[in-house]
C-alpha positions as MATLAB code, in Angstrom:
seq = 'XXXXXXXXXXXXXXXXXXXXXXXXXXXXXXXXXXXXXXXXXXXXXXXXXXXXXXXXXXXXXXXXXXXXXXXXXXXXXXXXXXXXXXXXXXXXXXXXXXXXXXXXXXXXXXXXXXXXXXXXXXXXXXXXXXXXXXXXXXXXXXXXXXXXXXXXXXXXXXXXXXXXXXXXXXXXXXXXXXXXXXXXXXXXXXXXXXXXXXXXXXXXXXXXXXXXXXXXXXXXXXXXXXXXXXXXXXXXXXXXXXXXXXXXXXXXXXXXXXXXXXXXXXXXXXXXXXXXXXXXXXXXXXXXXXXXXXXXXXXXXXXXXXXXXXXXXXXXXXXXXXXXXXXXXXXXXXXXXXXXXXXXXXXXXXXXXXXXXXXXXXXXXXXXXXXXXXXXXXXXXXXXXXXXXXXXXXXXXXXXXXXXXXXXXXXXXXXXXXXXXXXXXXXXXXXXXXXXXXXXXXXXXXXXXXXXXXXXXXXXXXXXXXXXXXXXXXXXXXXXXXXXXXXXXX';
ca = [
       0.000    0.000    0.000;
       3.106    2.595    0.756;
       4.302    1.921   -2.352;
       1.400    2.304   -4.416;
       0.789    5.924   -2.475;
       4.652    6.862   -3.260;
       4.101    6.282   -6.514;
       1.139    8.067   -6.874;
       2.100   10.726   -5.169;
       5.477   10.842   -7.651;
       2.867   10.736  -10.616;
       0.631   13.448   -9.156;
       3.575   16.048   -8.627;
       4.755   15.667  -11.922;
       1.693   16.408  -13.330;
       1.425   19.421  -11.401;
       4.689   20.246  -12.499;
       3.789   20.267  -15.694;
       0.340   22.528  -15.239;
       2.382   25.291  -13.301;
       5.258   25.106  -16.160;
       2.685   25.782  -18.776;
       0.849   28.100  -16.653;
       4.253   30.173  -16.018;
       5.017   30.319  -19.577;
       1.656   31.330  -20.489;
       1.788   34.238  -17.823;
       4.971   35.389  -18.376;
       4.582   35.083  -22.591;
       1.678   36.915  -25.184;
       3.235   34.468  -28.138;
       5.214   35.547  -30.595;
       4.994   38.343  -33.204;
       6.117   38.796  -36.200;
       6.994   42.354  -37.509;
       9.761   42.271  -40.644;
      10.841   45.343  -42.010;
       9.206   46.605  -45.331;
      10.654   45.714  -48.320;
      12.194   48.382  -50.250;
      12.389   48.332  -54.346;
      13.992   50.997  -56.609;
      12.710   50.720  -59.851;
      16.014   50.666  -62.327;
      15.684   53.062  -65.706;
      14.604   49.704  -67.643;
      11.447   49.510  -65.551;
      10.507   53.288  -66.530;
       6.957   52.851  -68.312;
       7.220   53.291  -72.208;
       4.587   53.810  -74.449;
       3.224   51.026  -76.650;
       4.246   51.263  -80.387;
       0.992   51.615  -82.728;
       0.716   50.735  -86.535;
      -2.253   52.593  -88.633;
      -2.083   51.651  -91.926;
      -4.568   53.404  -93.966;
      -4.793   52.456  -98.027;
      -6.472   55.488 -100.010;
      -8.354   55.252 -103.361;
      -8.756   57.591 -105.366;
     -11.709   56.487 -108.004;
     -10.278   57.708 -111.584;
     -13.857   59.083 -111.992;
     -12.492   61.640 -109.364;
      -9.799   62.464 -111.338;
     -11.717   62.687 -114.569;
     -14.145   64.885 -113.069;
     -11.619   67.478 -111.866;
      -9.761   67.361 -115.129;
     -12.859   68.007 -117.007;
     -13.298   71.175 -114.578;
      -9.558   72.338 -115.334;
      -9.283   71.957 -118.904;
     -11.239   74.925 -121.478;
     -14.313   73.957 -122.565;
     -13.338   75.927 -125.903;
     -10.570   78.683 -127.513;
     -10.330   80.635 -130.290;
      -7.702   81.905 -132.441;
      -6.231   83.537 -135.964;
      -3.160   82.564 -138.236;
      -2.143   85.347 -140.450;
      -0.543   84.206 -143.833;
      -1.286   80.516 -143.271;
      -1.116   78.778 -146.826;
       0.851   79.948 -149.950;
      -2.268   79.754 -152.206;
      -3.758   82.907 -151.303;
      -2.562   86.532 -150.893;
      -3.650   89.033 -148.016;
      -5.405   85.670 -146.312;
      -6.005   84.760 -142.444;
      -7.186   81.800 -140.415;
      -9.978   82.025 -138.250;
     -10.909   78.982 -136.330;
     -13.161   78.159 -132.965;
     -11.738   74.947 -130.954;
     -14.678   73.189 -128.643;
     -13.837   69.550 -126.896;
     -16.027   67.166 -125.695;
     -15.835   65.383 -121.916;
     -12.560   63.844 -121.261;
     -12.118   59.904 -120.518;
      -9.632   58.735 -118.758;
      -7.849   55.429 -118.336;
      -4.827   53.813 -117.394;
      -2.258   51.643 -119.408;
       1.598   50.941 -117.909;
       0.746   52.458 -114.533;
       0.015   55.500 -116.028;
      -3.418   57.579 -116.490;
      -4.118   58.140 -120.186;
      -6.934   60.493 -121.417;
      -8.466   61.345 -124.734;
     -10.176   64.445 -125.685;
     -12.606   64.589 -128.364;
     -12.634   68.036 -130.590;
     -14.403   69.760 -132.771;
     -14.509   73.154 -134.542;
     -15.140   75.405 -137.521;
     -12.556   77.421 -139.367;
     -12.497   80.195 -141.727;
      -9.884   81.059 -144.459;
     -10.216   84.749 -145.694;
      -8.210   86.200 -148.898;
      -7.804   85.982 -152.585;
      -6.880   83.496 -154.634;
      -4.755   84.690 -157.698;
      -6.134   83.427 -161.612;
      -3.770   85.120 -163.494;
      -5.970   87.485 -165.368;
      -7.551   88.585 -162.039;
      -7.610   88.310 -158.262;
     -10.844   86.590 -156.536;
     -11.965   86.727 -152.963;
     -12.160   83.899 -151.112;
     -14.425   83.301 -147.443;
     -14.585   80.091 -147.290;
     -15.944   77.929 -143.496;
     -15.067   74.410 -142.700;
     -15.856   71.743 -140.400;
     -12.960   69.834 -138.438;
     -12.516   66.608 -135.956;
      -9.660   65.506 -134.129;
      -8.362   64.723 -130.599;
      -6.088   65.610 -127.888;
      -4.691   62.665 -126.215;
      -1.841   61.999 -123.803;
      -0.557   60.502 -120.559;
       0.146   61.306 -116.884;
       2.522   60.065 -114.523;
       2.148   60.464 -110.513;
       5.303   60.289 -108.370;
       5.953   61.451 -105.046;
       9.194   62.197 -103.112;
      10.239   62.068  -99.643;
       9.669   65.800  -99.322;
       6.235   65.239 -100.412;
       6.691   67.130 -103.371;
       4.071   65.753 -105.763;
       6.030   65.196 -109.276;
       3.878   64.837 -112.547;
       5.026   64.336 -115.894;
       1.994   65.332 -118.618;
       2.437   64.180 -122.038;
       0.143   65.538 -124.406;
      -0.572   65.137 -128.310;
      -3.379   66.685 -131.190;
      -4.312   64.910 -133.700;
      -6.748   66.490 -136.436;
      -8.210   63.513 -138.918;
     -10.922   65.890 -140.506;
      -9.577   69.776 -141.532;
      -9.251   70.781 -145.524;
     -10.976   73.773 -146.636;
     -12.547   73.875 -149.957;
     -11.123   77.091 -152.373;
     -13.579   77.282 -154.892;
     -13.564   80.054 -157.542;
     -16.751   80.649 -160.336;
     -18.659   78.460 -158.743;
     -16.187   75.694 -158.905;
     -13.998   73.636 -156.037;
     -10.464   74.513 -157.713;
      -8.230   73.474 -154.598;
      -8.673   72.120 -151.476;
      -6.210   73.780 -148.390;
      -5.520   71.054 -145.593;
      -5.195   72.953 -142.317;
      -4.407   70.255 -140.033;
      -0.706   71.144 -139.306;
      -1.750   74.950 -138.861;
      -4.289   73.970 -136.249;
      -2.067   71.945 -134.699;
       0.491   74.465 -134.552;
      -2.146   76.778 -132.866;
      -3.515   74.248 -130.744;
      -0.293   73.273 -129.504;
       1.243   76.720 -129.066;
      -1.912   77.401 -126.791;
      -1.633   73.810 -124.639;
       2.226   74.584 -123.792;
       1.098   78.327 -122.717;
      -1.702   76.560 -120.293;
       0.212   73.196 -119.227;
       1.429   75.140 -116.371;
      -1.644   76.640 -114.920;
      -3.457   72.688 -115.684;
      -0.437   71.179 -113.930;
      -0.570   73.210 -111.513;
      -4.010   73.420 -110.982;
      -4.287   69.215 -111.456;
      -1.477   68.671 -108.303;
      -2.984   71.579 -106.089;
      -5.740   68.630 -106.007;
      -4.017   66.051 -105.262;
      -2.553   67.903 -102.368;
      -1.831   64.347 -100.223;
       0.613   66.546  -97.862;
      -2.264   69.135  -96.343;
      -4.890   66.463  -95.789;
      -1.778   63.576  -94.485;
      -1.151   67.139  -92.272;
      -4.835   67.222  -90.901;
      -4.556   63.103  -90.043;
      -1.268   63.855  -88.507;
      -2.336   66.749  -86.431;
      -5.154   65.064  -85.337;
      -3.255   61.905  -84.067;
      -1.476   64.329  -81.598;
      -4.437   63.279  -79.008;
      -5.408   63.502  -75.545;
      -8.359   62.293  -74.171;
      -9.829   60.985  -70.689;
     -11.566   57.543  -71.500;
     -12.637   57.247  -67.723;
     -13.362   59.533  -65.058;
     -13.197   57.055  -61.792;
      -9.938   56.342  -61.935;
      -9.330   59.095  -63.895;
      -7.844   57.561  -66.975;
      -5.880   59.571  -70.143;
      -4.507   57.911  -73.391;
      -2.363   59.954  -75.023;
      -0.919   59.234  -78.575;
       1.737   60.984  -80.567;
       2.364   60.042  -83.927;
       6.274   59.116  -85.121;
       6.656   58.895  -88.172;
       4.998   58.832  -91.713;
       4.868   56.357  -94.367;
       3.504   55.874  -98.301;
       3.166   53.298 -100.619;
       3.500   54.296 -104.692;
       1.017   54.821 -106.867;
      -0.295   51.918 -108.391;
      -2.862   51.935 -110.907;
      -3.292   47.973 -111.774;
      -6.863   47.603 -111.210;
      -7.794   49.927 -113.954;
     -10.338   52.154 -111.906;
      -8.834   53.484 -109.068;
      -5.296   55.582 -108.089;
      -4.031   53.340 -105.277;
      -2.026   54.564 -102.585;
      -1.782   54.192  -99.038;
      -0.457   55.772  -95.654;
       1.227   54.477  -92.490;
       1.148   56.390  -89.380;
       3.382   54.998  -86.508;
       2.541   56.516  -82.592;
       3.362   55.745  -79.612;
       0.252   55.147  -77.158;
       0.846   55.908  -73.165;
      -1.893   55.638  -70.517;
      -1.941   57.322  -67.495;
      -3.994   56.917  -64.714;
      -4.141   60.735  -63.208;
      -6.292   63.311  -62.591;
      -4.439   65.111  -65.301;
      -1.550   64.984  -67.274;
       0.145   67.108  -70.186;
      -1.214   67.220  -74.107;
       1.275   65.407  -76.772;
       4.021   68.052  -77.960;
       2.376   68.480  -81.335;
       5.578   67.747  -83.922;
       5.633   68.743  -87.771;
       5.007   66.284  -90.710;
       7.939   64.246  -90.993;
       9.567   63.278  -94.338;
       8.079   60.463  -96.011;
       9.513   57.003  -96.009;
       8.752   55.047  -99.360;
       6.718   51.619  -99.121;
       5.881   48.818 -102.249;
       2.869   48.089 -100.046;
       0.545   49.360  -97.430;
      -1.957   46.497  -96.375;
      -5.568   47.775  -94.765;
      -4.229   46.187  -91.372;
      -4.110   48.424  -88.260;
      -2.469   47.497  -84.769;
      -3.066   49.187  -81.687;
      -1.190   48.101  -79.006;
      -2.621   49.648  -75.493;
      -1.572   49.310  -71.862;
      -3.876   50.038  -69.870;
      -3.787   50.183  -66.068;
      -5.637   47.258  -63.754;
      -6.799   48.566  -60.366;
      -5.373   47.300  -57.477;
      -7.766   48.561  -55.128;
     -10.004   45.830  -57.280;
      -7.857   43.061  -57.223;
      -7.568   43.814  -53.478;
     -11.551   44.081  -52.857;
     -11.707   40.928  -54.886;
      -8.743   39.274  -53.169;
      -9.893   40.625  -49.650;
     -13.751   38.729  -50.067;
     -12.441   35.609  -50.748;
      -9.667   34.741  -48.075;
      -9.773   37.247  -45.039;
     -10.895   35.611  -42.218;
      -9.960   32.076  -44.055;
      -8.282   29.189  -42.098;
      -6.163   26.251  -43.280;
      -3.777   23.632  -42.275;
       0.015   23.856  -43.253;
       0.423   20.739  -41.369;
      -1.286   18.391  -39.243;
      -0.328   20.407  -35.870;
      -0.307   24.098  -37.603;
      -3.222   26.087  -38.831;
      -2.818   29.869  -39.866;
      -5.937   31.678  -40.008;
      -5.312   35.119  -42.328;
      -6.624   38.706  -41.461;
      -6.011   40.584  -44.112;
      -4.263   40.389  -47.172;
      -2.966   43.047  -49.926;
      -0.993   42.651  -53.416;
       1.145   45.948  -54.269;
       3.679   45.930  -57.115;
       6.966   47.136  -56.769;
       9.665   47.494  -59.391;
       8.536   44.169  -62.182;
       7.395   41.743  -59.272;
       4.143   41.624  -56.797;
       4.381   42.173  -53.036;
       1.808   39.851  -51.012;
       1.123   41.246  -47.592;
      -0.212   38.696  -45.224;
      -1.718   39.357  -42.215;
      -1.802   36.009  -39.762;
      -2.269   34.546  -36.725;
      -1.139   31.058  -36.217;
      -0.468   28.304  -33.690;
       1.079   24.692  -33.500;
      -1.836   22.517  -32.055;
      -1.076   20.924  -28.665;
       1.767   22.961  -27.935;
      -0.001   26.628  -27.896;
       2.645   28.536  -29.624;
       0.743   30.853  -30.227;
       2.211   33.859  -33.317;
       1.273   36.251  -35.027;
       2.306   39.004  -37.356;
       3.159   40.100  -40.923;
       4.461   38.386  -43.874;
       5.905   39.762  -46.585;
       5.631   37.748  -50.029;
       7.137   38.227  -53.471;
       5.734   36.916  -56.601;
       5.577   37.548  -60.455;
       2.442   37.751  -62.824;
       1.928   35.191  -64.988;
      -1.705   35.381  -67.255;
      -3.604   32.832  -68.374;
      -5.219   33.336  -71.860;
      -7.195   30.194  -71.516;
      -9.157   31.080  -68.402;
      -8.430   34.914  -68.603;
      -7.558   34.995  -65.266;
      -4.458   36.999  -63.399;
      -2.519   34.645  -61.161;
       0.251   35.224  -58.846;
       3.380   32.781  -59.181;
       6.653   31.667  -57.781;
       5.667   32.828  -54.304;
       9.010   33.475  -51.993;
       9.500   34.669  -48.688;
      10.989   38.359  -48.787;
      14.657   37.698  -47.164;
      13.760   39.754  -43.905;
      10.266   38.416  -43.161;
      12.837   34.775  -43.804;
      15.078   35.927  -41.221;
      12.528   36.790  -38.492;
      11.151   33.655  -39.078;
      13.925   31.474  -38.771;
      14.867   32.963  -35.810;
      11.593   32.934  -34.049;
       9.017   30.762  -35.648;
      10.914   28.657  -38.123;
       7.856   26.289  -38.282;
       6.305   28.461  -40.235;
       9.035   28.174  -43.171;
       6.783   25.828  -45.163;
       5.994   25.424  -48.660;
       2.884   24.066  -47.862;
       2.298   27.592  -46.650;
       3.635   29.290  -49.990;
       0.904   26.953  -51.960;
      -2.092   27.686  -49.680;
      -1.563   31.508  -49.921;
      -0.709   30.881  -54.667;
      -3.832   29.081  -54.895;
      -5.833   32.046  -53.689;
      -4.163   34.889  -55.995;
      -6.191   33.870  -58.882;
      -8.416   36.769  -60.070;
     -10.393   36.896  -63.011;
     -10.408   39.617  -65.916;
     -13.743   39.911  -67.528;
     -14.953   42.913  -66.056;
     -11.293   45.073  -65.945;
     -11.156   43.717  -69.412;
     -14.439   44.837  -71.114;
     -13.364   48.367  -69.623;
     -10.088   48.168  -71.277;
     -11.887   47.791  -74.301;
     -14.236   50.668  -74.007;
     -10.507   52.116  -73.495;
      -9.596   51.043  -76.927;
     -12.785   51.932  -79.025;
     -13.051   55.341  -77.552;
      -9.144   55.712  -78.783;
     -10.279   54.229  -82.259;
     -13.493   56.532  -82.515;
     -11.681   59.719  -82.214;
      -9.591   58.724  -85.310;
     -11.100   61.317  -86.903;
     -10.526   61.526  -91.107;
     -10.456   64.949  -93.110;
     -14.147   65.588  -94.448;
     -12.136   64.960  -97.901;
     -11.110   61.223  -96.914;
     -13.991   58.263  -96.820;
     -12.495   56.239  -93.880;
     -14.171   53.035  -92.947;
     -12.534   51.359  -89.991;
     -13.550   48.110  -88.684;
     -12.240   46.558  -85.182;
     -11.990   42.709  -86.202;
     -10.969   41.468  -82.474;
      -9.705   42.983  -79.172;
      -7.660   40.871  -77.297;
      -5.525   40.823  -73.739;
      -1.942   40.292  -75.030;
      -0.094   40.262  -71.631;
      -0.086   41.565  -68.121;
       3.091   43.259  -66.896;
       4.046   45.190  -63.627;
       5.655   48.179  -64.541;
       6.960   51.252  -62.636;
       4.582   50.201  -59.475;
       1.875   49.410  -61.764;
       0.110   46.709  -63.399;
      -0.814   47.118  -66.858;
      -3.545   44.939  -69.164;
      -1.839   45.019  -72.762;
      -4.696   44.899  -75.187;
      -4.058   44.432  -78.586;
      -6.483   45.680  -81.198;
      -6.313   44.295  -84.600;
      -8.725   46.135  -87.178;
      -9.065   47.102  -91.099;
      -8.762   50.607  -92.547;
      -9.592   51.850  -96.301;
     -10.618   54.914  -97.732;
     -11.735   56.714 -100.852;
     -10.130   59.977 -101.062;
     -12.763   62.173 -102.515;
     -11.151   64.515 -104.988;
     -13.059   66.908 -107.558;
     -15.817   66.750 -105.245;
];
């Protein structure tokens, strides 16, 4: 019996041992707590934000009805003239004559536009014919045909200096004049080389003024200037966050004139810009630059790129992130649960901070901790699923140090994987308004009344997401076709 009670007694102390050990470290200890510094992250100068580089290529048409149209309002629907002396046949004589044309038609033939001018006329031979014995009078009117026909060539330089060479010809297939004398036809007088003459004499006085009058039309380097000018553009696509694209255009090119399909001057212009976003409540207007020299294309396609980062809100991804796991508990390992307060993503420099907000505990042994830790991670986005995910979760080195120091346990990867599969956010709504971003851009691409633009977005898509200069930016990539009709001699 003594030695039952001494043993029981030896059993009974040690228990309460134990009890007053436990309750002395639980009075004398509030657990453990975690506070590691903040980590600090200087941007370098290759993290400085950079606009996005946009392609508009715009083919232009210009119908050759157009062209014939203006022509036929340049050239003189009729002229008149008089040729002293013009034949050998008669003494004291002159040449009248009256010149009218017809509508000119144009067309094209070795990438050049040819045109033909019908023309018709009367003319009038005065003077007196000499019959030996005597001298008779002549007045005599004729009708005449013919054509003026020719060529043009279009050419521009890289000064945009609009170069045409105009080749034109007359041809006359009807013009003799009938001398007759006592009632008799006793010669006829062919006046085709004097009108000719006369009708070329006048077309190289007036060439000038037509070619001057003909490229003045085809001015491409005012309305390229109005396109330009209007591509210098600023303009708030959203008011909460206070969003601004701005765009500057860079440089300017243009394909040559091609004329193969026989109804239409073909041509086309590419405008490259840069495109920056900025989310601010304001920011300064593009530093409006002059018309660059052109740089001379074989081909401009009717594809358009727009390439646009624009900003994601954090404060979203937070709300988002904040709704689905404060308050959440899980299990690292069997004996250690950490239940999280509050979380928040931030980006510094190219990578995502996670701040964690915990309280945790091993089980049976009442450890009890709590604290702050600070997580790195990179972006990664999922076209599939169109969802932002954070990846390649580390400890930060000093939240490592204070917890290998004081609550190693927590060093877990189990831990890094519980906290990765909850930074998963999805796009769809930051997305559609990072379209309405892109179509407000494309809408105020606005075309000189002069130009028929027809634009069409084919597909709007979310290219990549990058953290940038402490932000993270949706990359949208807008893929579209341009053509227009340039509307000249209207």
């Amino acid at each position: 019996m003594k030695i039952f009670s001494i043993t029981r007694i030896i059993k009974f102390s040690n228990l309460m041992v134990l009890v007053l050990i436990i309750i002395s470290c639980g009075s004398s200890s509030t657990g453990i707590d975690i506070q590691p510094k903040l980590p600090e992250l200087t941007p370098s100068n290759k993290l400085q934000p950079e606009p996005s580089e946009s392609i508009l290529n715009l083919p232009v048409k210009i119908p050759l009805a157009n062209i014939q149209k203006a022509l036929n309002q340049e050239i003189p629907k009729a002229f008149s003239g008089t040729k002293a002396d013009p034949t050998n046949l008669l003494s004291n004589d002159n040449l009248t004559y009256n010149i009218n044309r017809e509508d000119l038609n144009i067309g094209t033939k070795n990438n050049k536009i040819t045109f033909s001018v019908p023309i018709s006329g009367t003319a009038r031979v005065k003077g007196k014919i000499d019959l030996r014995f005597r001298k008779i009078p002549v007045n005599q009117p004729t009708n005449f045909e013919g054509k003026i026909f020719g060529d043009i060539y279009l050419d521009i330089d890289n000064q945009w200096n609009l170069k045409s060479n105009i080749n034109i010809s007359t041809n006359f297939t009807k013009a003799e004049i009938p001398i007759q004398a006592l009632g008799q036809t006793i010669e006829k007088i062919s006046v085709r080389s004097i009108l000719k003459k006369e009708l070329d004499k006048f077309i190289s006085k007036e060439k000038p003024k037509f070619i001057s009058e003909f490229v003045k039309n085809l001015n491409f380097k005012d309305e390229v200037t109005k396109q330009w000018d209007k591509l210098h553009l600023l303009k708030q696509v959203n008011k909460d966050p206070s969003i601004w694209i701005k765009t500057e255009p860079q440089n300017v090119s243009w394909k040559e004139f091609d004329l193969s399909d026989g109804q239409n001057l073909q041509s086309g212009i590419g405008i490259k810009t840069l495109v920056d976003t900025c989310i601010c409540e304001e920011t300064s207007p593009p530093k409006l630059k002059p018309l660059p020299n052109l740089t001379i294309q074989n081909q401009i396609d009717d594809k358009f790129l727009i390439n646009l980062p624009v900003q994601a809100s954090l404060d979203e991804l937070n709300k988002t992130l904040q709704s689905q796991v404060n308050g959440q508990s899980f299990s690292i390992d069997k004996n250690i649960t950490l239940i999280v307060n509050d979380i928040n993503l931030s980006a510094l420099g190219e990578k995502i901070l996670v701040k964690v907000d915990f309280n945790a505990d091993q089980g049976n042994f009442l450890t009890k901790t709590k604290g702050v830790l600070y997580l790195w991670g990179q972006i990664d986005y999922d076209k599939v699923s169109n969802t932002l995910k954070i990846v390649q979760l580390d400890y930060d080195i000093n939240t490592k140090n204070k917890l290998l120091s004081a609550a190693n346990w927590l060093l877990k990867p189990t831990l890094l994987d519980k906290i990765q599969e909850r930074l998963s956010f999805s796009l769809e709504e930051q997305l559609e308004r990072a379209k309405g971003s892109v179509n407000e851009y494309i809408n105020n691409i606005e075309m000189p009344s002069e130009i028929d633009a027809k634009i069409k977005v084919n597909a709007i898509q979310l290219e990549k997401v990058i953290v940038n200069n402490n932000d993270i930016y949706l990359i949208l990539l807008a893929d579209g076709n341009m053509s227009a009709t340039f509307n000249i001699g209207e």
